[in-house]
TIRO-523426 format. One record per residue (C-alpha): x, y, z. Coordinates in steps of 0.2 Angstrom, whole numbers, padded with zeros to 4 digits, always signed. Layout:
residues N
XYZ/...
//
This chain:
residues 430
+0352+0062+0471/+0357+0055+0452/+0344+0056+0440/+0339+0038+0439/+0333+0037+0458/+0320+0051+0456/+0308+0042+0444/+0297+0034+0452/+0279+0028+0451/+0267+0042+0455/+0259+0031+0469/+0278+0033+0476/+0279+0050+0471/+0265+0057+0480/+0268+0048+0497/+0277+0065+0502/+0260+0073+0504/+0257+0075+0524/+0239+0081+0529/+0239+0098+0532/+0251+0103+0517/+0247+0117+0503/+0248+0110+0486/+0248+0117+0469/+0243+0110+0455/+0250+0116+0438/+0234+0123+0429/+0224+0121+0411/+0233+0112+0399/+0247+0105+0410/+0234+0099+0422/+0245+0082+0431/+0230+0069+0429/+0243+0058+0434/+0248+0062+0448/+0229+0070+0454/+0224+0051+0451/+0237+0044+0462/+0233+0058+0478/+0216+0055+0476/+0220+0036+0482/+0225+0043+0495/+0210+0053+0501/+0206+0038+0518/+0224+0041+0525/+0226+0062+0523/+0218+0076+0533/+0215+0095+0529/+0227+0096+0514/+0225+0111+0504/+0226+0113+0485/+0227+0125+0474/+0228+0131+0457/+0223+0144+0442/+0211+0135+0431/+0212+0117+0430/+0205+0106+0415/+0197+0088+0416/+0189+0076+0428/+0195+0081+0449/+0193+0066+0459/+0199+0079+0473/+0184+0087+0474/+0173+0074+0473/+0160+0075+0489/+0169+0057+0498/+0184+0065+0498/+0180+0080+0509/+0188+0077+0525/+0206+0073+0515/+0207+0088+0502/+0197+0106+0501/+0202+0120+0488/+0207+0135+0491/+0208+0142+0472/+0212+0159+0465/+0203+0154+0450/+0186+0143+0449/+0186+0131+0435/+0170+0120+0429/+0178+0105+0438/+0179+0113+0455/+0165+0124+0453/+0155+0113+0464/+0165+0109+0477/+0169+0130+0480/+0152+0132+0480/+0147+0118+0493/+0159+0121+0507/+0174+0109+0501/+0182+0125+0496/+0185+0143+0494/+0190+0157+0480/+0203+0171+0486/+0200+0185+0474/+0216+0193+0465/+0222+0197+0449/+0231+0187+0437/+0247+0198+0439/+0249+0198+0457/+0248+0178+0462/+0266+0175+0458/+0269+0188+0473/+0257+0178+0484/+0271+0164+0484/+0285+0171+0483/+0279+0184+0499/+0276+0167+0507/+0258+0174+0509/+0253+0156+0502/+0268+0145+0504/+0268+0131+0496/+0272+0113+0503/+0272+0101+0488/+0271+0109+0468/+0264+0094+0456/+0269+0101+0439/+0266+0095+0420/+0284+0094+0410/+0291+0090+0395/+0306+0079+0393/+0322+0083+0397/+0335+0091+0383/+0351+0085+0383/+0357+0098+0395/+0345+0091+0407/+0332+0106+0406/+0312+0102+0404/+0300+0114+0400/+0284+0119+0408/+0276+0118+0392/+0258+0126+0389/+0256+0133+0407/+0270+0144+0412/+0260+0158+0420/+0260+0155+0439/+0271+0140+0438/+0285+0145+0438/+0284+0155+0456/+0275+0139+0464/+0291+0128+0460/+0303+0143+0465/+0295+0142+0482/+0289+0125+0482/+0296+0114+0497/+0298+0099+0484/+0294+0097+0468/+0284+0081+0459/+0285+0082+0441/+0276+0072+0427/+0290+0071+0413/+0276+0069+0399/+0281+0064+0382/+0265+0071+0375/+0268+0089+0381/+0276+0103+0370/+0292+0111+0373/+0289+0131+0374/+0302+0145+0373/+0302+0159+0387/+0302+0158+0407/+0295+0141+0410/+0315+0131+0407/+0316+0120+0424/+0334+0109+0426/+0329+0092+0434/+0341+0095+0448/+0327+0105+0453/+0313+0092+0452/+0313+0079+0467/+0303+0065+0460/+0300+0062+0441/+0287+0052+0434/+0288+0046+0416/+0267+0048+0406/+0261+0049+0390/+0247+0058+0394/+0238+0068+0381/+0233+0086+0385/+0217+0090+0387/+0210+0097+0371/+0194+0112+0369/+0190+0120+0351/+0178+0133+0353/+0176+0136+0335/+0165+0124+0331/+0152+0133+0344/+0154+0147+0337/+0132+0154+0332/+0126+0169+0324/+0127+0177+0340/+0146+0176+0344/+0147+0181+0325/+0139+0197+0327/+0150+0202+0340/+0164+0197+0331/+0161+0208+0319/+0159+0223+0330/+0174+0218+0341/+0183+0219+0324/+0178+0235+0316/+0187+0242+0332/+0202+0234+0329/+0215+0243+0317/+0229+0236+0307/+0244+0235+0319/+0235+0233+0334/+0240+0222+0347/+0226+0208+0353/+0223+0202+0371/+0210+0189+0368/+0206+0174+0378/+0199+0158+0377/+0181+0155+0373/+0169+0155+0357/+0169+0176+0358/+0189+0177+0356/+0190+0164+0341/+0172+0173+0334/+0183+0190+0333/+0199+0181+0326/+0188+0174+0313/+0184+0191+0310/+0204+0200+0307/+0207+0190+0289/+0206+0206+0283/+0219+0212+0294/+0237+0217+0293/+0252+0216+0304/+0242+0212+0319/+0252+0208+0336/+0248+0199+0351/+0251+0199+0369/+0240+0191+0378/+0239+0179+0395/+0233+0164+0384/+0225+0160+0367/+0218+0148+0359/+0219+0140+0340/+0212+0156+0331/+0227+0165+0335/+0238+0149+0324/+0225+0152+0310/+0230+0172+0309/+0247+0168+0310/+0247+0155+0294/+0238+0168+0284/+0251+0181+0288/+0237+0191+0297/+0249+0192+0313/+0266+0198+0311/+0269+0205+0328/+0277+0220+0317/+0274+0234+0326/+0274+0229+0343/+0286+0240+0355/+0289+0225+0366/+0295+0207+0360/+0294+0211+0342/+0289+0198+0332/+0286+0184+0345/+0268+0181+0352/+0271+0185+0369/+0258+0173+0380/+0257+0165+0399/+0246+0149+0395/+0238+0141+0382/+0224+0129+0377/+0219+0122+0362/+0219+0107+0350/+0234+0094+0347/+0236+0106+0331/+0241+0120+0340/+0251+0110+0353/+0262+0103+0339/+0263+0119+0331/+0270+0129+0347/+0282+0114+0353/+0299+0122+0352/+0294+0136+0341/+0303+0153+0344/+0288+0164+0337/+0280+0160+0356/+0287+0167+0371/+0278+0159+0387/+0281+0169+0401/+0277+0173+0418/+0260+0181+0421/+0267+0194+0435/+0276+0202+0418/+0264+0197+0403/+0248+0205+0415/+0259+0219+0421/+0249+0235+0414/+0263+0244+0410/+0273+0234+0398/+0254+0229+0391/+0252+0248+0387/+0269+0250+0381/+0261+0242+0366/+0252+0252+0352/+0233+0251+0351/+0231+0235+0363/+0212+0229+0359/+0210+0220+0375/+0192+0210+0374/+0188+0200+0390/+0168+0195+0394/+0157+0197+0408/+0142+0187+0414/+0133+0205+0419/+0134+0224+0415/+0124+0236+0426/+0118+0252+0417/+0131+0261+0426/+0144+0250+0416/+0150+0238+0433/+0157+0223+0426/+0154+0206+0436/+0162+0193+0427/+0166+0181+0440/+0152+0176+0451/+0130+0175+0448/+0127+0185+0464/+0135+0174+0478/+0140+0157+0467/+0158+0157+0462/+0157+0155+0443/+0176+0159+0438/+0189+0172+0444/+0196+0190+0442/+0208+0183+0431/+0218+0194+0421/+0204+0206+0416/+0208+0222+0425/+0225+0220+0420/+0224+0222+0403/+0208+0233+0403/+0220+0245+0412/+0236+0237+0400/+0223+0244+0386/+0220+0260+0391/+0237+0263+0395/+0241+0259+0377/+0242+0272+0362/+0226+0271+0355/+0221+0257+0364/+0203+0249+0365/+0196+0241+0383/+0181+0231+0378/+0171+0220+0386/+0161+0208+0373/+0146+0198+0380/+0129+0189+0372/+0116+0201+0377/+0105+0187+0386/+0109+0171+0396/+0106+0156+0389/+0086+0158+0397/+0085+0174+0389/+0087+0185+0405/+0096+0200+0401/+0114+0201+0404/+0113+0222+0404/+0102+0224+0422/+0099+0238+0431/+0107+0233+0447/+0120+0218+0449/+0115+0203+0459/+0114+0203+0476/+0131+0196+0482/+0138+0198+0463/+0157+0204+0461/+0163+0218+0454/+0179+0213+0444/+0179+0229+0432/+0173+0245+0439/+0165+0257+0428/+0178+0270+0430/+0189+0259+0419/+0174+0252+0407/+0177+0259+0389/+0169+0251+0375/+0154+0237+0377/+0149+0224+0362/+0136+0214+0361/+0127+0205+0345/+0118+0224+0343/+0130+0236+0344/+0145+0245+0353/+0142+0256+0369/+0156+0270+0369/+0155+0273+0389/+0173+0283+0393/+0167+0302+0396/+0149+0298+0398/+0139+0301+0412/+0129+0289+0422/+0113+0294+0411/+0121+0294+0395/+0129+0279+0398/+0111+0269+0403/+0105+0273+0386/+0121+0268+0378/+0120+0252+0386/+0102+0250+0384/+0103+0250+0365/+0114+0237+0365/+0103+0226+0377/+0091+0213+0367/+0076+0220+0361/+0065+0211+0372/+0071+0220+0387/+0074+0236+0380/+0057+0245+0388/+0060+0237+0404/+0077+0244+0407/+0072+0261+0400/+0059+0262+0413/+0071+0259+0426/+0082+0273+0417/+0070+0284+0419/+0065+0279+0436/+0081+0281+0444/+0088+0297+0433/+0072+0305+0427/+0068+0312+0410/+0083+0310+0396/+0093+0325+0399/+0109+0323+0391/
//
């Protein structure tokens, strides 16, 4: 087939979905709102078809209640505009960590029908460019049946794993479609900049950041300026990691693996840092089965991996992906870099969190939530911040390691939880 007869209209392109097939939709940034529209015109003539994806950014017409019969998720990872439909029947949520879902295509464990991807413009050599979302990309077109791409004149051009030759691409559509955009800094309160500050004090020069995306990771970026020759290998980051890079703050210096590049998987931000990472060699976007993989993580020197959690038992259980039985998120790539971390020379797993929800209910409980997942155990819990402190947990007992955590807990529910303390283990003996 010659290049000219693979554009089409997306109305075109998509008539190759049948009902029953898998599809996957290229996640966050790259989300195809293109060609998600045009399926979801679809939704009276299609049965049973299957979708899924990491996260996803934007409105879903897919999940929308009317188009229940046509479309139902079935997503290793739970995003805002999904969250609903997970939650309601019209989908499901398999549990599996970030490094390990390229293995779930290319093991045919999930094979995958139709992949709808996100791409920059051809080069002159005819390759295009998964641009911000390389990640799990890259094995879903490998394994994908046929491949519908949107060539998009508004996404970046990224260096690393995610080059795709449009011999591989069965059906192009030409969009202008601008990325969806977050900047969590302006959210940033008091609260997220006390934690900052305790997340940084942790952090020595030369360390290597994991940080995600969220008000938290750009309130502990804020924090580094005073930082030197910091590195960063992380699944995705956001602007505050551009900001550290400007000011010389991140070097990538000392880093034992990709020296002096950014090493990343995904990214969401502003137009700002799409412009600034479109073909820019200091970024390497690369496939989440090797930027997750523990053991090149910890091959790093002093990785400070911060990821957050929506609960903490006394014990130190981590549930960061569900509020008892509601699907909230996923496991993400939390475990792999808290074990990437503690792998690392001198490296620091911590989990960073508010100390109370937005109603004011502690965060640190006694016991998780009925139904409430466990995505780090507290074997691998090291350090835990909140706005009032760290908790050093790592060679603590299960006692000593209630009153670490209880300190840290808002003062408000500091009495409660040390009666359930000493309820459970008696009087403090350490």
């Amino acid at each position: 087939m010659n290049t000219i007869s693979k554009f089409k209209t997306a109305e075109e392109a998509v008539k190759i979905v049948k009902s029953g097939n898998r599809i996957y939709l290229h996640g966050s940034a790259a989300t195809p709102h293109t060609l998600i529209k045009a399926l979801g015109q679809r939704s009276l003539e299609l049965e049973n078809v299957e979708i899924i994806s990491i996260s996803t950014l934007g409105e879903m017409c897919l999940a929308e209640p009317g188009c229940g019969d046509a479309f139902h998720f079935n997503s290793v990872f739970v995003s805002q505009n999904i969250r609903q439909a997970v939650n309601n029947g019209m989908g499901n949520y398999i549990p599996v960590f970030l490094s390990e879902i390229p293995g779930l295509f290319h093991k045919k464990i999930l094979p995958i029908d139709v992949a709808m991807i996100n791409i920059s413009p051809p080069d002159r050599h005819g390759f295009c460019s998964l641009g911000v979302s390389v990640d799990v990309a890259v094995a879903a077109v490998k394994n994908a049946k046929y491949v519908i791409a949107q060539v998009n004149s508004r996404m970046p051009r990224t260096h690393g794993d995610g080059l795709l030759h449009i011999n591989d691409i069965h059906a192009m559509v030409e969009v202008a479609d601008e990325l969806p955009e977050v900047d969590y800094r302006k959210h940033i309160t008091h609260i997220e900049e006390a934690i900052g500050k305790h997340c940084a004090s942790l952090i020595e020069d030369g360390a290597t950041l994991q940080l995600g995306i969220g008000t938290i990771p750009d309130a502990v970026l804020q924090q580094l300026t005073g930082h030197k020759d910091l590195g960063v290998h992380t699944e995705m980051f956001s602007d505050g990691v551009i900001d550290l890079l400007k000011s010389g703050n991140i070097t990538n210096k000392f880093k034992k693996k990709h020296k002096r590049k950014v090493i990343t998987s995904f990214t969401t931000g502003t137009r700002e840092l799409y412009d600034f990472i479109d073909d820019n060699p200091e970024f390497a976007f690369l496939e989440s089965d090797y930027v997750n993989d523990a053991y090149v993580i910890g091959k790093n020197p002093k990785v400070a991996a911060i990821n957050s959690a929506i609960e903490i038992d006394i014990t130190g259980q981590v549930c960061a992906d569900s509020i008892g039985t509601y699907q909230f998120s996923g496991v993400g790539g939390q475990m792999d870099f808290i074990k990437g971390a503690a792998l690392s020379e001198g490296g620091k797993p911590i989990i960073a969190m508010a100390s109370t929800t937005n109603r004011g209910e502690s965060k640190i409980v006694p016991f998780l939530k009925q139904g409430a997942g466990v995505v780090t155990t507290r074997a691998h819990v090291h350090y835990v911040v909140t706005e009032y402190g760290v908790a050093y947990l790592y060679g603590k007992n299960l006692q000593q390691r209630a009153y670490a955590l209880m300190n840290i807990a808002h003062p408000d529910h500091r009495e409660t939880l040390e009666e359930e303390i000493r309820g459970r283990f008696g009087r403090k003996i350490y």
